[in-house]
FIMAR-200511 format. One record per residue: y negated, z negated, x negated of N, C-alpha, C in turn; residue in three letters. Coordinates in Angstrom, 2 decimals. Atoms other than C-alpha are relative to their C-alpha. Example, Ala and Ser with C-alpha at 12.3 -4.5 7.8 and 13.67 -1.06 7.14 Angstrom:
% FIMAR-200511
1.19_0.00_-0.89_4.50_-7.80_-12.30_-1.20_0.00_-0.90_Ala;
1.19_0.06_0.82_1.06_-7.14_-13.67_-1.09_-0.73_0.77_Ser;
END
This chain:
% FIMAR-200511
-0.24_1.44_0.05_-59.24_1.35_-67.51_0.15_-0.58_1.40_Unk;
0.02_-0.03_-1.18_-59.84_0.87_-63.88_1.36_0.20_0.59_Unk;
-1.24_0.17_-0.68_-56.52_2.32_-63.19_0.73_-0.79_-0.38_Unk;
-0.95_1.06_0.34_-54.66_0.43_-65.15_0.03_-1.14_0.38_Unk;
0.21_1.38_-0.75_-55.90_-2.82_-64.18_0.44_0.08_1.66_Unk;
-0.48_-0.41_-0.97_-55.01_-1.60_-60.51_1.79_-0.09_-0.17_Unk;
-1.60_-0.22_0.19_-51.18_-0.96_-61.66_0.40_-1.82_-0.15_Unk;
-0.59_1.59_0.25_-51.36_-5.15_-62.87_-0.88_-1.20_1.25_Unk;
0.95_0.70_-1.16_-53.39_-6.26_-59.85_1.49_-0.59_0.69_Unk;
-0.56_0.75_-0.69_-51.13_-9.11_-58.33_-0.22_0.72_1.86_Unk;
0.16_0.06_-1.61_-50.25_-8.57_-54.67_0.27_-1.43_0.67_Unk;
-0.34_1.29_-0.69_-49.85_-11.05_-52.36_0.63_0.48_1.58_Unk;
-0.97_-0.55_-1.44_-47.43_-10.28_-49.59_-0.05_-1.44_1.08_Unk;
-0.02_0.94_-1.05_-47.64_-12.36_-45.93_1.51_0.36_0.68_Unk;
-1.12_0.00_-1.14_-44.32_-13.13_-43.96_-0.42_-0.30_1.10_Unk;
0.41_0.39_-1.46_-44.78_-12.87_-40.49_0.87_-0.21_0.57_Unk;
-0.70_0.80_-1.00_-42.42_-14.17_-38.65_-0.02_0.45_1.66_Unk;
0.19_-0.18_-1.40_-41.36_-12.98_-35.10_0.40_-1.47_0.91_Unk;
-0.28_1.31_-0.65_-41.57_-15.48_-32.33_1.69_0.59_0.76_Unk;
-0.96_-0.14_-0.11_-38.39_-15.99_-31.41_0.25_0.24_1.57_Unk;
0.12_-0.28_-1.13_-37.42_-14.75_-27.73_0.83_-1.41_0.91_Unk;
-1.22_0.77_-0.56_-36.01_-17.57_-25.51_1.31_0.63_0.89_Unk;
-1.62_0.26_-0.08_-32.18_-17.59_-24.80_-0.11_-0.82_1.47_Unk;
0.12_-0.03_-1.41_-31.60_-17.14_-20.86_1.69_-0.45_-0.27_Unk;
-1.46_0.48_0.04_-28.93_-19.42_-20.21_1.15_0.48_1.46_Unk;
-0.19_-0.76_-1.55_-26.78_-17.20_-17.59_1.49_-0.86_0.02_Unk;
-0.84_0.24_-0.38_-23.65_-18.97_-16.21_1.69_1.11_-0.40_Unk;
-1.13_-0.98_0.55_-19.93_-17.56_-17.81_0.66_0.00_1.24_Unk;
-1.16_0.70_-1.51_-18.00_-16.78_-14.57_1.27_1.07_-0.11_Unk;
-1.26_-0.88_0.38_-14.45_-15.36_-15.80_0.62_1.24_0.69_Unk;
-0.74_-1.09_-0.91_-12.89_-12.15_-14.31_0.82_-0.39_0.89_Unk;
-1.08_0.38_-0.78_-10.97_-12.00_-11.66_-0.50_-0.84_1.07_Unk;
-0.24_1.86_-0.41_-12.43_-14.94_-9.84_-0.89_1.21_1.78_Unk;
1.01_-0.84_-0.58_-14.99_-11.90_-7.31_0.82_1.39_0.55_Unk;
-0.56_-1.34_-0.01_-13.55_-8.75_-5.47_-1.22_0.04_1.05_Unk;
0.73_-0.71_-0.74_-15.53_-6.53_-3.65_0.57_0.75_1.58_Unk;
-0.50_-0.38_-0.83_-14.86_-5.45_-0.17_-0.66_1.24_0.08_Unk;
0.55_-1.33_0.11_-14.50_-1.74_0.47_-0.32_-0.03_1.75_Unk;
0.53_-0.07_-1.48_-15.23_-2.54_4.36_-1.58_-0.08_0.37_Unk;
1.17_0.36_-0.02_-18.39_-4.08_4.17_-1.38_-0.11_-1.43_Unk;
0.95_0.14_1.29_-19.66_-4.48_0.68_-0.21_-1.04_-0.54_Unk;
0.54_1.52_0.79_-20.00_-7.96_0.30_0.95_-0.40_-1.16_Unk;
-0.77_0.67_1.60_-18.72_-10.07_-2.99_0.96_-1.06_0.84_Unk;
-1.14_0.66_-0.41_-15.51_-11.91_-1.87_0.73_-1.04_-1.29_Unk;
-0.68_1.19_0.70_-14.17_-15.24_-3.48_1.28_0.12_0.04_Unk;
-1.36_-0.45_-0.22_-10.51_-14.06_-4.18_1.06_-0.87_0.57_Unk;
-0.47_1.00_-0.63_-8.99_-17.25_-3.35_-0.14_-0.35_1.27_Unk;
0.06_0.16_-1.26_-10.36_-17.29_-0.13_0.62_1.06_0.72_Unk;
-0.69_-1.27_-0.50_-9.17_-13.72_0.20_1.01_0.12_0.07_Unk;
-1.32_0.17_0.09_-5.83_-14.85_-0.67_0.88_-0.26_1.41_Unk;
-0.47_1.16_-0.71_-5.59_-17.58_1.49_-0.24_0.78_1.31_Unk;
0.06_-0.49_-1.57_-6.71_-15.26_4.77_1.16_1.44_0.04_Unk;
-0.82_-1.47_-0.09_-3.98_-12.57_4.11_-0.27_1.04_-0.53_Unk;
0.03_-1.13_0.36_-5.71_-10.39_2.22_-1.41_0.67_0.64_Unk;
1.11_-0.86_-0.69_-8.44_-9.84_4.79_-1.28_-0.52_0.08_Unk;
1.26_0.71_0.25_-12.34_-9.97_4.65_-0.36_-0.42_1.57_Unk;
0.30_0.77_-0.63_-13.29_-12.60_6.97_-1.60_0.48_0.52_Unk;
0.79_-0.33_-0.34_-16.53_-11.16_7.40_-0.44_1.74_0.49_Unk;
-0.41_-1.51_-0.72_-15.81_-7.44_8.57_1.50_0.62_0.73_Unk;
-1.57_-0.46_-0.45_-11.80_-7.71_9.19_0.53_1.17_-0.76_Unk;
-0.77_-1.26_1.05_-11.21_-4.99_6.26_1.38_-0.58_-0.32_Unk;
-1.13_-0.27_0.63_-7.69_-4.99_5.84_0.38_0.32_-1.50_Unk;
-0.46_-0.99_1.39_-6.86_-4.67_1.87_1.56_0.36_0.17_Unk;
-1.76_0.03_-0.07_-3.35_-3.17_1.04_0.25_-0.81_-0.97_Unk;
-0.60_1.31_0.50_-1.10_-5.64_-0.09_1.82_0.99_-0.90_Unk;
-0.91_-0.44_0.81_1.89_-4.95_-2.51_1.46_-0.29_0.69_Unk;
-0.59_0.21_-1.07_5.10_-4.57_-0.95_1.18_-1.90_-0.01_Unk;
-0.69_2.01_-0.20_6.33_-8.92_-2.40_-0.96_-0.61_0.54_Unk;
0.78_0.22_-0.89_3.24_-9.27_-0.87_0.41_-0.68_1.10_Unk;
-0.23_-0.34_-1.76_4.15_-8.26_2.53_0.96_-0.59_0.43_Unk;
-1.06_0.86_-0.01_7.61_-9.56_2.24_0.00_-1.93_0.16_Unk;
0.17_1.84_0.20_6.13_-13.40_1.43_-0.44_-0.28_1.45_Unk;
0.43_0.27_-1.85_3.97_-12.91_4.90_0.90_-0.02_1.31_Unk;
-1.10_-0.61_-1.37_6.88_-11.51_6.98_1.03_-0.20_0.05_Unk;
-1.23_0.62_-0.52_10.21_-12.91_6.05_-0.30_-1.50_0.01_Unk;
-0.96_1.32_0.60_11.34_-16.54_6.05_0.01_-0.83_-1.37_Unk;
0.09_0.10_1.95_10.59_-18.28_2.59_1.88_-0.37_0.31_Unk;
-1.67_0.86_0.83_14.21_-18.81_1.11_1.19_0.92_0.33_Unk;
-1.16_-1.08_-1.11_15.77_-15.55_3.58_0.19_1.11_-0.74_Unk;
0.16_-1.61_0.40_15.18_-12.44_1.85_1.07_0.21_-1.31_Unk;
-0.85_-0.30_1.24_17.83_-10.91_-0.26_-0.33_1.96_0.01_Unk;
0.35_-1.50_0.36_17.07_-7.62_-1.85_1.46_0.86_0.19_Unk;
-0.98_-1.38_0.44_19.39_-4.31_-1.61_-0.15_0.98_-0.31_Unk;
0.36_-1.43_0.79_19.87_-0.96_-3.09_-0.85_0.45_-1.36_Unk;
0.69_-0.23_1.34_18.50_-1.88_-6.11_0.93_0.83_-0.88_Unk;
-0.62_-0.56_0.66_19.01_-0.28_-9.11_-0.13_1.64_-0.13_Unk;
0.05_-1.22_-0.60_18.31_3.30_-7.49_-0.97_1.11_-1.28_Unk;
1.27_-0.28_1.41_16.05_5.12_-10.64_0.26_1.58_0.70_Unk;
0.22_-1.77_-0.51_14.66_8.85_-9.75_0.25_0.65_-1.46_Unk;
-0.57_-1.17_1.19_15.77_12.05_-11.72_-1.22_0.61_-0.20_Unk;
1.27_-0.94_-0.02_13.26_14.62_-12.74_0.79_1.71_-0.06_Unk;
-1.04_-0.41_-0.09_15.78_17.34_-10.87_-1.16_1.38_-0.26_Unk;
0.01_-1.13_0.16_12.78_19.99_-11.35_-0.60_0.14_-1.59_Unk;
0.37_0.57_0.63_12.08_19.21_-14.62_-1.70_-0.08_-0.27_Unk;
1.80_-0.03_-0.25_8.14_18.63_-13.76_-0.29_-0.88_-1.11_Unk;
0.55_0.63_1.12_6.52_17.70_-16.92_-0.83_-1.27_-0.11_Unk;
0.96_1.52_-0.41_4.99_14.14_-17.34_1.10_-1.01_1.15_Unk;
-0.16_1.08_-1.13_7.10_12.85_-14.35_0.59_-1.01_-0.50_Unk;
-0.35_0.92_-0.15_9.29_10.79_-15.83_-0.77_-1.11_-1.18_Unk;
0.85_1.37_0.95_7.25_9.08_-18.81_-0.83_-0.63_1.26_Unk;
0.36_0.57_-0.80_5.09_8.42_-15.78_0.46_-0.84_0.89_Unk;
-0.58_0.69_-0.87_7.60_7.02_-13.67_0.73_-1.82_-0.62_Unk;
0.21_1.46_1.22_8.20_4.41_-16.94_-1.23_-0.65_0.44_Unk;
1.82_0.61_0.10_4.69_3.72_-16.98_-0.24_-0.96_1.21_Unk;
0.14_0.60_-1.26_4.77_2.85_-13.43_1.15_-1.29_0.61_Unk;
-1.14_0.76_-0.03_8.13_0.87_-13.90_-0.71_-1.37_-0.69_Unk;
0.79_1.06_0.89_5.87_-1.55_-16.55_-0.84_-0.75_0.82_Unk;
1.65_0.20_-0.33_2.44_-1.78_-14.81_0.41_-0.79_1.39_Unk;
-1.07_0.56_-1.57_4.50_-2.57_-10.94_0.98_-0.88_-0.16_Unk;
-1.22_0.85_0.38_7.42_-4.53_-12.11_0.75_0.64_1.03_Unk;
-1.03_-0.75_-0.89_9.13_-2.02_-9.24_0.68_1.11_-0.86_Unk;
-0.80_-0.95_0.63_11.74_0.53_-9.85_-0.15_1.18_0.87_Unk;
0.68_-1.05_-0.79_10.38_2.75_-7.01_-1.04_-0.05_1.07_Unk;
1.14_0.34_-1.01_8.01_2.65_-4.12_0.13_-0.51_1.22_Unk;
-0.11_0.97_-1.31_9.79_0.75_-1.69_1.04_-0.97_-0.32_Unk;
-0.82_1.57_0.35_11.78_-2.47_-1.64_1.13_-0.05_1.23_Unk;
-1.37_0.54_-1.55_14.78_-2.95_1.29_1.03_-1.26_-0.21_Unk;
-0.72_0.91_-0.30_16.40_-5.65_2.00_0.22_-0.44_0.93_Unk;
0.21_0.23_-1.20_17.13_-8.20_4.87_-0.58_-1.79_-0.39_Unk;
0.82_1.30_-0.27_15.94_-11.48_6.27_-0.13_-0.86_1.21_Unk;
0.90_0.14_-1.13_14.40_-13.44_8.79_-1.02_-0.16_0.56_Unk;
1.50_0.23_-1.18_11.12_-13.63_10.93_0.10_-0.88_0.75_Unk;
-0.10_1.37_-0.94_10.78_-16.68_12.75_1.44_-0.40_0.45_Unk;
-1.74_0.53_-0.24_14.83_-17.56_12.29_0.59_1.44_0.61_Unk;
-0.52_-1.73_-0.99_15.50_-13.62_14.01_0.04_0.71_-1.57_Unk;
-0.82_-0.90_1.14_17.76_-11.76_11.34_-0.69_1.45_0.22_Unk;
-0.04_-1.37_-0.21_16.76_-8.40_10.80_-0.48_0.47_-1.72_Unk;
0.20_-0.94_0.63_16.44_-5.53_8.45_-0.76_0.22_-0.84_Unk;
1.84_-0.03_0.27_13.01_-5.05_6.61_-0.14_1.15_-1.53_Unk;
0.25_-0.69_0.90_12.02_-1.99_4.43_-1.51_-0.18_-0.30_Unk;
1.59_0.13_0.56_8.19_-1.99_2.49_-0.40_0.86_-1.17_Unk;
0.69_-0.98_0.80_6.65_0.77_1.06_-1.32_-0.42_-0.84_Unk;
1.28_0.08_1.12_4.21_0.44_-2.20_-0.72_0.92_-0.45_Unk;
0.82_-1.25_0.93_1.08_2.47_-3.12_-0.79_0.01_-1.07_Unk;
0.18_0.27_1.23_1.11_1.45_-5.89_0.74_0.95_-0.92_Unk;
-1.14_-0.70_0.48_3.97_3.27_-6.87_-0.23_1.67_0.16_Unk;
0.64_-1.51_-0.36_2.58_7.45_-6.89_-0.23_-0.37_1.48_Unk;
0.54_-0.25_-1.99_0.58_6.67_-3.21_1.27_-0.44_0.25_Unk;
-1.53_0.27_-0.87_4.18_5.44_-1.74_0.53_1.08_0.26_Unk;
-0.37_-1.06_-0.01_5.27_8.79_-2.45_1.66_-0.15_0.64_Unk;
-0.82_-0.16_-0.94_7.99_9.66_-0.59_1.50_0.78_-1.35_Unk;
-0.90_-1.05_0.51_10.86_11.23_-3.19_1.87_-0.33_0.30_Unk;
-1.55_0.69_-1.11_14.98_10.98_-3.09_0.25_-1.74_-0.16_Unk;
-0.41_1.62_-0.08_15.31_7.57_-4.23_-1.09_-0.81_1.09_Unk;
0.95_0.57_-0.82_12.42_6.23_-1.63_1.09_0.58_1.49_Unk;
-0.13_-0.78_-1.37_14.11_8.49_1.14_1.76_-0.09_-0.46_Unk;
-1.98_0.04_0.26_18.29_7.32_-0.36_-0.45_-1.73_0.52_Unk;
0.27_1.43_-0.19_16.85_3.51_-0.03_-0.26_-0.34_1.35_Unk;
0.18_-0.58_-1.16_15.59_4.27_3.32_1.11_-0.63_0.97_Unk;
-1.37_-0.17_-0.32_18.56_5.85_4.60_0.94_-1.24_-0.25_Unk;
-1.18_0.93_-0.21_21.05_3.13_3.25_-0.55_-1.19_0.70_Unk;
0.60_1.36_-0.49_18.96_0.19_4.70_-0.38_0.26_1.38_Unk;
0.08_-0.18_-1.63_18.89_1.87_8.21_1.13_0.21_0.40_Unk;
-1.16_0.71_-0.02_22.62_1.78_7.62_0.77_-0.55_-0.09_Unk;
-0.56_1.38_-0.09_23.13_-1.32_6.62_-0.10_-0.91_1.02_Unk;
0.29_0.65_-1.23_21.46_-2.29_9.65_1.08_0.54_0.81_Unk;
-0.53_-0.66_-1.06_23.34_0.11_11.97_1.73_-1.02_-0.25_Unk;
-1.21_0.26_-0.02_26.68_-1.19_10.49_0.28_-1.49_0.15_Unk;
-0.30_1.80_-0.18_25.79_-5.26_10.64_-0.78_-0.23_1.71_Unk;
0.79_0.04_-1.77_24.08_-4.39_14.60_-1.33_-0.83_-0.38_Unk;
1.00_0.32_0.33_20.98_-5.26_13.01_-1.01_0.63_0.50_Unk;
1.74_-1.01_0.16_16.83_-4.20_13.90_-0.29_0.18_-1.60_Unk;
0.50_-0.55_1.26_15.27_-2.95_11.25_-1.50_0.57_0.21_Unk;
1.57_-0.59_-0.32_11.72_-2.98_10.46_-0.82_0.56_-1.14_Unk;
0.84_-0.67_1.16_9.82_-0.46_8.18_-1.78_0.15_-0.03_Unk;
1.55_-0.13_0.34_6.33_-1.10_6.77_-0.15_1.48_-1.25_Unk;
0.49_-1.64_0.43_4.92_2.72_6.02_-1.39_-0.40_-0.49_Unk;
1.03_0.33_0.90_2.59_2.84_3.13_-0.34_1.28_-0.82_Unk;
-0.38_-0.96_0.73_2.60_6.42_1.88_-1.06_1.51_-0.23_Unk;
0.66_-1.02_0.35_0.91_9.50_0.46_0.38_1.25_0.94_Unk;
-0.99_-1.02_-0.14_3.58_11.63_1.86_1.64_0.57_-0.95_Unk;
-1.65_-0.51_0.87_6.98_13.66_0.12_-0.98_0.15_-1.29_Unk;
0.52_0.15_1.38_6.31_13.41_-3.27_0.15_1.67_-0.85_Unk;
0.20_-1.61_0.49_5.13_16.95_-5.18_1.09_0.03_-1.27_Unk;
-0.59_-0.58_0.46_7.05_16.24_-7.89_1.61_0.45_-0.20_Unk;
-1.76_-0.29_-0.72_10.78_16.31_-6.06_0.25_1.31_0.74_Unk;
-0.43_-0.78_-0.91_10.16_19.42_-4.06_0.29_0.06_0.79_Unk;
-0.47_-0.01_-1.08_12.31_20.37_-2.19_0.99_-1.26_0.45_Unk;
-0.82_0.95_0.17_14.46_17.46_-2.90_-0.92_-1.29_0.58_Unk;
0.93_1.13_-0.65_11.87_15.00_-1.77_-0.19_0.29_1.45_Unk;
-0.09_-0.68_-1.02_11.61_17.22_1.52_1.14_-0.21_1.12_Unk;
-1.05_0.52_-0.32_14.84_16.63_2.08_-0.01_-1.12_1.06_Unk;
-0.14_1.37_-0.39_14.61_13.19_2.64_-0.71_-0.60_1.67_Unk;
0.51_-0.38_-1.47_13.12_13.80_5.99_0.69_-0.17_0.29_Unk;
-0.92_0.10_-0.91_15.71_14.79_7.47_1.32_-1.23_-0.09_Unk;
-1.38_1.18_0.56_18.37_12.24_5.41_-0.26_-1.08_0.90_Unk;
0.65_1.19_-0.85_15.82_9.20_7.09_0.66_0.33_1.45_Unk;
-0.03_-0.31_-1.29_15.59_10.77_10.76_1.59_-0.19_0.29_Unk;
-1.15_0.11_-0.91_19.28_11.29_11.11_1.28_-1.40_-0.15_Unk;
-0.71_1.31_0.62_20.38_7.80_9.45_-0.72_-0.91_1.63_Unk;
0.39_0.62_-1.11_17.81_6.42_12.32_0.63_0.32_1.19_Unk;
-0.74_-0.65_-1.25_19.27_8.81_14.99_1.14_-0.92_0.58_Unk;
-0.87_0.34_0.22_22.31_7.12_14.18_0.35_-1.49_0.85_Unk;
0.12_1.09_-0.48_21.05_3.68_14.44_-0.83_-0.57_1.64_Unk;
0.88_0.08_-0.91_19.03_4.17_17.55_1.61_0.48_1.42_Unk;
-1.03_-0.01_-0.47_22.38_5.62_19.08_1.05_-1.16_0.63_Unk;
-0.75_1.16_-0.11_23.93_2.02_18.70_-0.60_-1.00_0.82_Unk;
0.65_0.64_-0.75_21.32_0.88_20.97_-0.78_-1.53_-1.13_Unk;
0.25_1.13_1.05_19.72_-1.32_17.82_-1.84_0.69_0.05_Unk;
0.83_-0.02_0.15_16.25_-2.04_17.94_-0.97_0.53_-1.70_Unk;
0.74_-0.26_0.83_13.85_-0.34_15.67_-1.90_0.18_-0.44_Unk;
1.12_0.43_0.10_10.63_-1.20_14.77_-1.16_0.73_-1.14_Unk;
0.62_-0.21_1.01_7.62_0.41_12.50_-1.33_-0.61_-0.10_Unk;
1.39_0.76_0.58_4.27_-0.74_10.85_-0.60_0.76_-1.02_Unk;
0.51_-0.76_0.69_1.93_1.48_10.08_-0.98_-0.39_-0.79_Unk;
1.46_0.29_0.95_-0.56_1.11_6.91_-0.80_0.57_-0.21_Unk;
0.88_-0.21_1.09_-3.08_1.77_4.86_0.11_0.58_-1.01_Unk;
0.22_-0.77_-0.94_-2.72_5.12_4.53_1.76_0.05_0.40_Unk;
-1.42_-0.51_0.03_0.70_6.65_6.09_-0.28_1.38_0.33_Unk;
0.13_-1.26_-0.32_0.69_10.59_5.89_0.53_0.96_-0.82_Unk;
-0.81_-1.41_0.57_2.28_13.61_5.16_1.18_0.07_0.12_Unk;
-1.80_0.02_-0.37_6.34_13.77_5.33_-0.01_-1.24_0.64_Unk;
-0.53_1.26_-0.99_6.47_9.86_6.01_-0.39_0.33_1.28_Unk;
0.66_0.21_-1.56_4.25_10.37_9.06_1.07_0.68_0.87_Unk;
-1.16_-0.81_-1.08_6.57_13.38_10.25_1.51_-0.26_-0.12_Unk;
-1.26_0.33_0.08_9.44_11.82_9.97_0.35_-1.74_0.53_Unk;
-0.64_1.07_-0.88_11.01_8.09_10.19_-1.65_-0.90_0.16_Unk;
1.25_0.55_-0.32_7.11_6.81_10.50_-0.11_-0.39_1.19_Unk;
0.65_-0.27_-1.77_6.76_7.82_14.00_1.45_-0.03_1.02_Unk;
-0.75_0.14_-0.72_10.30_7.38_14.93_0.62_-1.22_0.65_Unk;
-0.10_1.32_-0.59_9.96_3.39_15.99_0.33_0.08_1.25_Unk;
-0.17_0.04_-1.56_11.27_2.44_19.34_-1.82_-0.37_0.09_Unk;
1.10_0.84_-0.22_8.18_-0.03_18.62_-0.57_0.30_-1.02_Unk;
1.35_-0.08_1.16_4.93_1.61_16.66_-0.61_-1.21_0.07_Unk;
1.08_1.35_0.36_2.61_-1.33_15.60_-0.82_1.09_-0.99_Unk;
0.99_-0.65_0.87_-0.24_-0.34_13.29_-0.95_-1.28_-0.40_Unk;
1.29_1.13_0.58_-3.11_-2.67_11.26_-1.18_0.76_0.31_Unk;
1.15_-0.35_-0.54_-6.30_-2.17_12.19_-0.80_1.18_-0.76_Unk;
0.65_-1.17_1.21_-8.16_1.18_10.84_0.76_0.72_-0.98_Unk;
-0.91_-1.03_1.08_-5.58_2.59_9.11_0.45_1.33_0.05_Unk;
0.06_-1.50_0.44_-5.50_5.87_7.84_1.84_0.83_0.77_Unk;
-0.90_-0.65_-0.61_-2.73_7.81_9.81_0.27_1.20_0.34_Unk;
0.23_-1.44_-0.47_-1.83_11.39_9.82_0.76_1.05_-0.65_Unk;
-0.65_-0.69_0.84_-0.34_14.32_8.73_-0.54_1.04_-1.28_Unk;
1.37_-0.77_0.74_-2.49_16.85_6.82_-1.17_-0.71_-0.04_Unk;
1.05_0.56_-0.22_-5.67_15.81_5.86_-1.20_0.53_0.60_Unk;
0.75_-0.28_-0.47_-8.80_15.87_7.37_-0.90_1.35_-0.02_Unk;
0.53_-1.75_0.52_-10.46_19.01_5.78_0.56_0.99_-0.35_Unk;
-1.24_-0.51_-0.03_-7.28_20.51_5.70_-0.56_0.72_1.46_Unk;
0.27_-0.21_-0.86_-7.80_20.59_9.35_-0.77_0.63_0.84_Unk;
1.61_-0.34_-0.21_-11.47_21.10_10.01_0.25_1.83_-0.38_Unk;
0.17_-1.58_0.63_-11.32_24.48_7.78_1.27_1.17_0.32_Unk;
-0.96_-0.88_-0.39_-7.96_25.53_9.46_-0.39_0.52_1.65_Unk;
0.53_-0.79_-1.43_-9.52_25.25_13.12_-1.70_0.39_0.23_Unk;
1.19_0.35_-0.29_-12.77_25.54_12.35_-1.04_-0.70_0.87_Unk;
0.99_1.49_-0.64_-14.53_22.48_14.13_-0.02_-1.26_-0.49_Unk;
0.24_1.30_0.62_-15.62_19.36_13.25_0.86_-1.28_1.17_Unk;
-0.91_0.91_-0.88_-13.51_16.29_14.13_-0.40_-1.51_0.21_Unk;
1.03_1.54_-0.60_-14.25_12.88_15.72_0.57_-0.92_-1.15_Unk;
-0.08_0.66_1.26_-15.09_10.33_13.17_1.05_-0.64_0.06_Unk;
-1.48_1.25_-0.28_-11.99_7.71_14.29_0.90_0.98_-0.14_Unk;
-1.29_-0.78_0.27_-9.79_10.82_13.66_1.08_-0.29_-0.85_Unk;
-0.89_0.32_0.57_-6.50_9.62_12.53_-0.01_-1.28_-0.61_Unk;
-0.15_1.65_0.16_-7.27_6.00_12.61_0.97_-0.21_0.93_Unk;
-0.50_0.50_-1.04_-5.10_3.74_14.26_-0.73_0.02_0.94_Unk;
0.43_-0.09_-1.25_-7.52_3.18_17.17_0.22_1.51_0.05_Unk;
-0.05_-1.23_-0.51_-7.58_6.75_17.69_0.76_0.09_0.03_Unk;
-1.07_0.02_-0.17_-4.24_6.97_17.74_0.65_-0.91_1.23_Unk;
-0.53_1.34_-0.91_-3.35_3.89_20.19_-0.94_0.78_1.30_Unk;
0.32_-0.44_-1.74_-5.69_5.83_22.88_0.95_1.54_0.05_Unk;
-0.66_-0.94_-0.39_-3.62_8.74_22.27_1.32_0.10_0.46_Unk;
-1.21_0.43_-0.37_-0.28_7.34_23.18_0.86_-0.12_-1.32_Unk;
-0.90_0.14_1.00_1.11_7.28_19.30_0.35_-1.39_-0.40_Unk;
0.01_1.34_0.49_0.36_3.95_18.37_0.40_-1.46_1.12_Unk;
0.02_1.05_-0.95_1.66_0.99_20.89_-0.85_-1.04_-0.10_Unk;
0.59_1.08_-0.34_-0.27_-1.85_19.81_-0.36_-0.09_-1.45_Unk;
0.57_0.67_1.24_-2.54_-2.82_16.65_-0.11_-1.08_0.12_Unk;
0.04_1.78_0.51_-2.12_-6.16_15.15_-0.47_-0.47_-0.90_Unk;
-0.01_0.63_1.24_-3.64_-8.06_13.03_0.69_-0.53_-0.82_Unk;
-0.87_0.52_0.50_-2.36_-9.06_10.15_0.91_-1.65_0.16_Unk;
-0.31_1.20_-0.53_-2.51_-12.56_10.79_0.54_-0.73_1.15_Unk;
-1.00_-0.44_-1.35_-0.55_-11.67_13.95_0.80_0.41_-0.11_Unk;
-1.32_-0.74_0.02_1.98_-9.87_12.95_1.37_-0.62_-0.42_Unk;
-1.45_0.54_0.33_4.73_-11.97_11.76_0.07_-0.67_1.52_Unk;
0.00_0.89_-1.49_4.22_-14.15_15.38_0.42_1.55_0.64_Unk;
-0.29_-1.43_-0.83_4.47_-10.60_16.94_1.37_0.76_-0.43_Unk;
-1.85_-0.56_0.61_7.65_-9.22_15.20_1.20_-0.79_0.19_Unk;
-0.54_1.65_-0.15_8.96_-12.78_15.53_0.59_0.26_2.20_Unk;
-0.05_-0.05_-2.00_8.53_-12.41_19.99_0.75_1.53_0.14_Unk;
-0.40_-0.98_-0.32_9.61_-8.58_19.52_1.81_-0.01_-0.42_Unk;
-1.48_0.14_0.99_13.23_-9.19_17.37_0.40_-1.47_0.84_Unk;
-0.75_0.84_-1.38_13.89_-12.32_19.73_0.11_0.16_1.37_Unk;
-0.18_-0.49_-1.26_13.24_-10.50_22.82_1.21_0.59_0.21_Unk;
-1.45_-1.23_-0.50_15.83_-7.50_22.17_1.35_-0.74_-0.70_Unk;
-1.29_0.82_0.12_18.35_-10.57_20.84_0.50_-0.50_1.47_Unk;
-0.01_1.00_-1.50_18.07_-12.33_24.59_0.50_1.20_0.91_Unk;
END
C-alpha cells in the first residue's frame, strides 16, 4: 500500500530561473573603416591613410598602391590616356590552372594584366609612364607585361618622349617559361633603342622588384629613384645565404642598401615624388 500511495504522491516542481547576464553594450564599428600597418603595428584610420598617400604617418611604412593608384598621384588629373590595351596572355605551355586563374584575376583587379602604359603629364612635362601591379600574379613579368613594355618604350622613342616605369614585380612569370624570359631581352633592346635617341629615361623602384624585372629594364634607368625600404633584388635572400654560405647584412637588398652601393641614385618619398619627376622631365626638356 505504501507503494502505491508513493506512485499518486503529488509533486511539486520549483522553476528557477537564471539571472539574466547583463548585455555589454560594445560599439558597431563597420569594416573597412581600420588597417593595420605592417611597419609598425599600430591600427591606422584608413582615411587618414588615404589622404597621406598611402603612408603610415607614424613609422613612414610605405603600403603598395595599385597601379590607378599610382597613376592618380603622378600624372596630371584630366592627362592620362591609356595604351596597348586589349593585350590578353595565352597559356603557350599549356600550364594547368593558368588561364581560369588569369579570369579570376581579370574579375577581382578590374586589370587585363599586370601593368598599365600609357602617357601624360607631371607638373605640365609630357612624358611616357608605365605601372606595374602586384596584384596581378606578384607583377609577374610574362609576354603581354614584357609586349606592353616594349611598345610603350616605343611609343616614346617614336613621339621623342621620356618615359617613366614604376617596377612592382615578382619577377618572369613561371608560368610563360621561356616565353616570359624572353621578354628580357624584347624590354632591354626596345630601351637600347630609346636611350640611343638621346631620350630621357627614368625608373621607380617598389615594393618588391626582383627576379627578371630587376635584371633587365628595372636597372636600366638613366635615372634610378627607389621608395623607401623596398625590397630589391634578384634571387632571394636564402637563395643566396645557402649558395655562399654566409649570413647577409640585415638592409640586404633594400633600397638604402642599395643607394650606398651605387645602384640606387636617390630614394624619395612618396610624397616627393611627383615634385621630383616633375624637376627631373623639365630639366632634360630645357
Amino acid at each position: 500500500m505504501l507503494e502505491l500511495k508513493r506512485l499518486f504522491k503529488k509533486n511539486v516542481y520549483i522553476e528557477v530561473k537564471n539571472n539574466p547576464q547583463p548585455v555589454e553594450n560594445k560599439p558597431t564599428i563597420p569594416d573597412g573603416l581600420w588597417v593595420k600597418c605592417e611597419g609598425c603595428g599600430k591600427i591606422l584610420y584608413k582615411n587618414d591613410l588615404e589622404e597621406n598617400k598611402k603612408v603610415c604617418n607614424l613609422c613612414n611604412y610605405h603600403f603598395r598602391l595599385t597601379a590607378r593608384e599610382r597613376i592618380e598621384q603622378i600624372i596630371d588629373i584630366g592627362t592620362f590616356v591609356e595604351i596597348n590595351k586589349g593585350l590578353i596572355s595565352s597559356n603557350p605551355l599549356d600550364f594547368n590552372g593558368y588561364e581560369e586563374k588569369i579570369e579570376k584575376l581579370k574579375r577581382t583587379t578590374e586589370l587585363e594584366e599586370a601593368v598599365i602604359t600609357g602617357y601624360g603629364k607631371v607638373n605640365n612635362n609630357p612624358v611616357v609612364i608605365a605601372v606595374m601591379d602586384s596584384r596581378f600574379l606578384m607583377g609577374s613579368m610574362g609576354s603581354v607585361v614584357g609586349e606592353k613594355i616594349t611598345r610603350a618604350v616605343e611609343f616614346a622613342t617614336e613621339k621623342n618622349l621620356p618615359i617613366v616605369i614604376f617596377t612592382c614585380s615578382g619577377g618572369a612569370r613561371m608560368q610563360e617559361g621561356i616565353f616570359s624570359l624572353m621578354q628580357m631581352a624584347k624590354t632591354s633592346a626596345a630601351i637600347s633603342a630609346h636611350n640611343e635617341k638621346g631620350l630621357l629615361y627614368i625608373t621607380v623602384l617598389t615594393d618588391p622588384t626582383t627576379g627578371g624585372v630587376t635584371a633587365s629594364f628595372a636597372m636600366l634607368g638613366d635615372i634610378i629613384l627607389s621608395e623607401p625600404n623596398a625590397l630589391i633584388g634578384f634571387a632571394g635572400r636564402r637563395v643566396i645565404e645557402q649558395t655562399i654560405k654566409e649570413s647577409l647584412p640585415k638592409d640586404f637588398q633594400k633600397a638604402e642598401f642599395l643607394q650606398k652601393k651605387g645602384f640606387v641614385d636617390r630614394i624619395v618619398k612618396r610624397s616627393e615624388l611627383k615634385e621630383t619627376l616633375g624637376k627631373l622631365l623639365r630639366l632634360h626638356r630645357s
